[in-house]
GUBA-718458 format. One record per residue: residue number from 1; residue in three letters; x, y, z of N, C-alpha, C, O in turn. Coordinates in steps of 0.05 Angstrom, whole numbers. Each point is the difference from the previous one (the first is absolute). Layout:
% residues N
<rec NUM, 'ala', <X, Y, Z>, <X, Y, Z>, <X, Y, Z>, <X, Y, Z>>
...
//
This chain:
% residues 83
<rec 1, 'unk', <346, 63, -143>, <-21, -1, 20>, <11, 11, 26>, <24, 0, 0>>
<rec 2, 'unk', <-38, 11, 27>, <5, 19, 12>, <-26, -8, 21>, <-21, -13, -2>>
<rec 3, 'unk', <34, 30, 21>, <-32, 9, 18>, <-16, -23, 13>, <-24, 4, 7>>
<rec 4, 'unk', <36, -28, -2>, <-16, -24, 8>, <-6, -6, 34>, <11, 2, 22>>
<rec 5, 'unk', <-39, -11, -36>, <-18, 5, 20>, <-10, -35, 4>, <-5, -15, -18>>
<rec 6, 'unk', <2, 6, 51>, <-6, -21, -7>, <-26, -18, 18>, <-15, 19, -2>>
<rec 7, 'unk', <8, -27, 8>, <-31, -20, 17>, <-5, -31, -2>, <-6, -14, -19>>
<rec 8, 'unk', <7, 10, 35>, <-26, -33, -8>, <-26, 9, 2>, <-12, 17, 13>>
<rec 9, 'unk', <5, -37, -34>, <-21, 1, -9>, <-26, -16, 15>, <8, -22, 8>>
<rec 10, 'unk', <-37, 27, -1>, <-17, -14, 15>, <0, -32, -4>, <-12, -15, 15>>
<rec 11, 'unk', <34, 4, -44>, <-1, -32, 0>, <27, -12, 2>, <6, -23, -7>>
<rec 12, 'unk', <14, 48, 21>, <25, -9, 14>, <23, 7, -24>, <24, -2, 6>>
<rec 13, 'unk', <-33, 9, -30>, <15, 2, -19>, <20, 28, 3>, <-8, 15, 18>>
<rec 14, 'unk', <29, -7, -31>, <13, 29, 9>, <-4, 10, -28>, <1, -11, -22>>
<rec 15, 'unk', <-6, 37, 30>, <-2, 19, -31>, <20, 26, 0>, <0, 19, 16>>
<rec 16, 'unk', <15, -23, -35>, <20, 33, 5>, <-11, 17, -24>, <0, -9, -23>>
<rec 17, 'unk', <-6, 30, 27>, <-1, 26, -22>, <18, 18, 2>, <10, 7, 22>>
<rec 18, 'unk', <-3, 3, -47>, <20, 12, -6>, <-8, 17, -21>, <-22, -3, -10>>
<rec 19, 'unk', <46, 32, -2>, <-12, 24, -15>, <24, -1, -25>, <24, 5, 5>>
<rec 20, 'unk', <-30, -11, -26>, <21, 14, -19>, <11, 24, -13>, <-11, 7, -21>>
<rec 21, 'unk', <38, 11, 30>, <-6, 27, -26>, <-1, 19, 26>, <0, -2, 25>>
<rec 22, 'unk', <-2, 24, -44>, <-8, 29, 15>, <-33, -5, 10>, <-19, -15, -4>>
<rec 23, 'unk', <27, 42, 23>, <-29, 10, 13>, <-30, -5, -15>, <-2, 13, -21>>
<rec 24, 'unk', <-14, -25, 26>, <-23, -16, -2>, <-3, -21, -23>, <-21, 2, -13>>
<rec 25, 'unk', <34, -20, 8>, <9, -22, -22>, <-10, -16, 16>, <-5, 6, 23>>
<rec 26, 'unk', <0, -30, -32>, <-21, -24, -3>, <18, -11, 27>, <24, 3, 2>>
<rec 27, 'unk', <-40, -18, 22>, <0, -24, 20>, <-1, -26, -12>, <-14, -7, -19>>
<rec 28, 'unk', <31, -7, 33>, <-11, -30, -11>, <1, -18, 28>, <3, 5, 24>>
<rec 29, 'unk', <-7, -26, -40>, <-4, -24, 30>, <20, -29, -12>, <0, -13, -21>>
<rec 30, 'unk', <13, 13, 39>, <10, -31, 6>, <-10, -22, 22>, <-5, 8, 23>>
<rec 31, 'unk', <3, -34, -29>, <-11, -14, 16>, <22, -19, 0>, <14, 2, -21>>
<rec 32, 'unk', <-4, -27, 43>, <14, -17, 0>, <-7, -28, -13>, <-22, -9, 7>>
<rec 33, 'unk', <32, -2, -17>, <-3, -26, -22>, <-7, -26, 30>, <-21, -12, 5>>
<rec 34, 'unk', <41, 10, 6>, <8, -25, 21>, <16, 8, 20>, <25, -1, 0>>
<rec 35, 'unk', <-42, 10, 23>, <17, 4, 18>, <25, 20, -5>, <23, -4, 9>>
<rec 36, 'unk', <-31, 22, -22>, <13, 23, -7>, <27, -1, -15>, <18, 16, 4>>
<rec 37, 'unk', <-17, -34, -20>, <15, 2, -23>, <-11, -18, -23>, <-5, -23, 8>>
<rec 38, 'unk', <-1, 26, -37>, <6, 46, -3>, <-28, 8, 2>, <-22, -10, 6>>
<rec 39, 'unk', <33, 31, -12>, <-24, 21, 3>, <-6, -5, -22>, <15, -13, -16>>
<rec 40, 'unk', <-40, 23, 9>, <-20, 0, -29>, <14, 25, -8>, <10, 16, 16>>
<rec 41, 'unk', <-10, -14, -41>, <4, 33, -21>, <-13, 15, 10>, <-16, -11, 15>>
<rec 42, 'unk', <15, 37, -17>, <-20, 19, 12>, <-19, 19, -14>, <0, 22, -11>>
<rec 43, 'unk', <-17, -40, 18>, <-30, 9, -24>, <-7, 31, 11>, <-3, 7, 23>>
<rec 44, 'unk', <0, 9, -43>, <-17, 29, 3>, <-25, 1, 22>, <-20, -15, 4>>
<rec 45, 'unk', <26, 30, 4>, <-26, 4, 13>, <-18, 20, -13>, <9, 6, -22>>
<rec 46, 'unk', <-36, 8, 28>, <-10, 32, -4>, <4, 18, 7>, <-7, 22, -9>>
<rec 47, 'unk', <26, -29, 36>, <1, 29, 13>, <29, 8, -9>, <16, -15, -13>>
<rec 48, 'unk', <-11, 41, 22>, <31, 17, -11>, <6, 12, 21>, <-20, 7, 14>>
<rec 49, 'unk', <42, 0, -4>, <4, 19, 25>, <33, -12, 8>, <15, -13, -13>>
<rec 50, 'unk', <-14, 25, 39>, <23, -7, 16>, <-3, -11, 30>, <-18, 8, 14>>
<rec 51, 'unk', <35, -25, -7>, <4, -14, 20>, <-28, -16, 9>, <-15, 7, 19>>
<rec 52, 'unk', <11, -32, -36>, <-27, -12, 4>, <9, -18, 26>, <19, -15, 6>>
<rec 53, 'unk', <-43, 25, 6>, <-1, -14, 29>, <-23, -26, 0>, <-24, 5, -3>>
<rec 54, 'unk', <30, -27, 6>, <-25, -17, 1>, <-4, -10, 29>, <16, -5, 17>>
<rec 55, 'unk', <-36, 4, -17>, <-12, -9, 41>, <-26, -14, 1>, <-19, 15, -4>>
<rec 56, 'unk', <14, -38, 8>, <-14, -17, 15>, <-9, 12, 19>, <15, 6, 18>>
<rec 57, 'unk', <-46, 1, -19>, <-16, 2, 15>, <-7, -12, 21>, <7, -23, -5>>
<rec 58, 'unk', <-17, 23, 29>, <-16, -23, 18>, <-12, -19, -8>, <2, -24, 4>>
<rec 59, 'unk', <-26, 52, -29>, <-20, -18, -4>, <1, -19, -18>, <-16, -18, -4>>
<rec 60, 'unk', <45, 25, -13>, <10, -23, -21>, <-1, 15, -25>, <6, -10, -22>>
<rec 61, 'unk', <-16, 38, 26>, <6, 15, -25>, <36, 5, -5>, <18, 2, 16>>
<rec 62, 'unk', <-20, -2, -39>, <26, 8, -11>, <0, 27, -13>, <-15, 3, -19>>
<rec 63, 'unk', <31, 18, 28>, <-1, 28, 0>, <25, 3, -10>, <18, -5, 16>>
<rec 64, 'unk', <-8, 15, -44>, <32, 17, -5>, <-8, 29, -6>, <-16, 11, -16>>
<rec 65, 'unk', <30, -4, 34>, <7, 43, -8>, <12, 7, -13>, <23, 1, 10>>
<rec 66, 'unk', <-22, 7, -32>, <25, 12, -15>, <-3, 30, -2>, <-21, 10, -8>>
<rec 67, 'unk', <41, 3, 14>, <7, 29, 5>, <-10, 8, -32>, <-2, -16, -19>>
<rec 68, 'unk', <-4, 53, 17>, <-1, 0, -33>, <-4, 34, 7>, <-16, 11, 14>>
<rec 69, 'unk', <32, -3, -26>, <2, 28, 6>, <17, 21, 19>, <8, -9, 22>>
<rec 70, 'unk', <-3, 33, -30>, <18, 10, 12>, <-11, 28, 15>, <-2, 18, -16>>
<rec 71, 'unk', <-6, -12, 48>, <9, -25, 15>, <-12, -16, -3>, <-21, 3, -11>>
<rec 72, 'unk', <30, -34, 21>, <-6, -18, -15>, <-35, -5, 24>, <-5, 8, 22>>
<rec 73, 'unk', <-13, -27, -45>, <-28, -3, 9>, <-2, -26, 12>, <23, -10, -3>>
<rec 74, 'unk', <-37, -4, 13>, <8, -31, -3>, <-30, -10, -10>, <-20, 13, 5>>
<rec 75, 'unk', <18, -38, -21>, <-23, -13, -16>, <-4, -15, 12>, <19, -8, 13>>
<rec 76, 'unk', <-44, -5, -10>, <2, -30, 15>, <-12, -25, -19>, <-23, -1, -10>>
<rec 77, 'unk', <41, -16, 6>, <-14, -25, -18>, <-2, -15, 13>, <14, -1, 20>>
<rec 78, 'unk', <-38, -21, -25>, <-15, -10, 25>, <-14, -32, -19>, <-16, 0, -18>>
<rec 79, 'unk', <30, -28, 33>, <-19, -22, -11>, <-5, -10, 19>, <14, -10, 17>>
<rec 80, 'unk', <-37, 13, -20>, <-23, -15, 24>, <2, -21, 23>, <-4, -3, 24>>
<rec 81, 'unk', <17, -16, -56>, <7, -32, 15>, <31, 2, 9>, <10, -22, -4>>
<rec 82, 'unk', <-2, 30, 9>, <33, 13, 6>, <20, -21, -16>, <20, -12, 8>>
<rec 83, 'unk', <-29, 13, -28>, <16, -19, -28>, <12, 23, -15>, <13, -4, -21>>
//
């Protein structure tokens, strides 16, 4: 794992994403168990790319970019409730 990217979340929780592998291979997400040890395993996400950025919105959206392409493009994944 590589490339970690990290935020609190709109219910105080922290979320890190991360990329496995060569150029556009699967993102995943870790979340913290208790006060940040341990981390959960790191479940797949949908999206694929490089250097996933995740950011808390104002409005409480939760927004990750992941780069994907050369030059590279950026995507935007987006949950509403910033979960």
């Amino acid at each position: 794992m590589g490339e970690p990217g990290m935020t609190e979340l709109a219910n105080g929780d922290l979320l890190m994403v991360l990329r496995n592998g060569e150029w556009g291979e699967p993102v995943f997400q870790t979340r913290p168990n208790d006060a940040g040890r341990p981390w959960s395993n790191p479940k797949k996400l949908p999206a694929t790319g490089v250097w996933p950025t995740p950011c808390l919105m104002s409005n409480g959206m939760l927004v990750l970019a992941v780069g994907r392409g050369r030059p590279p493009n950026y995507y935007l994944w987006c949950s509403p409730d910033g979960s």
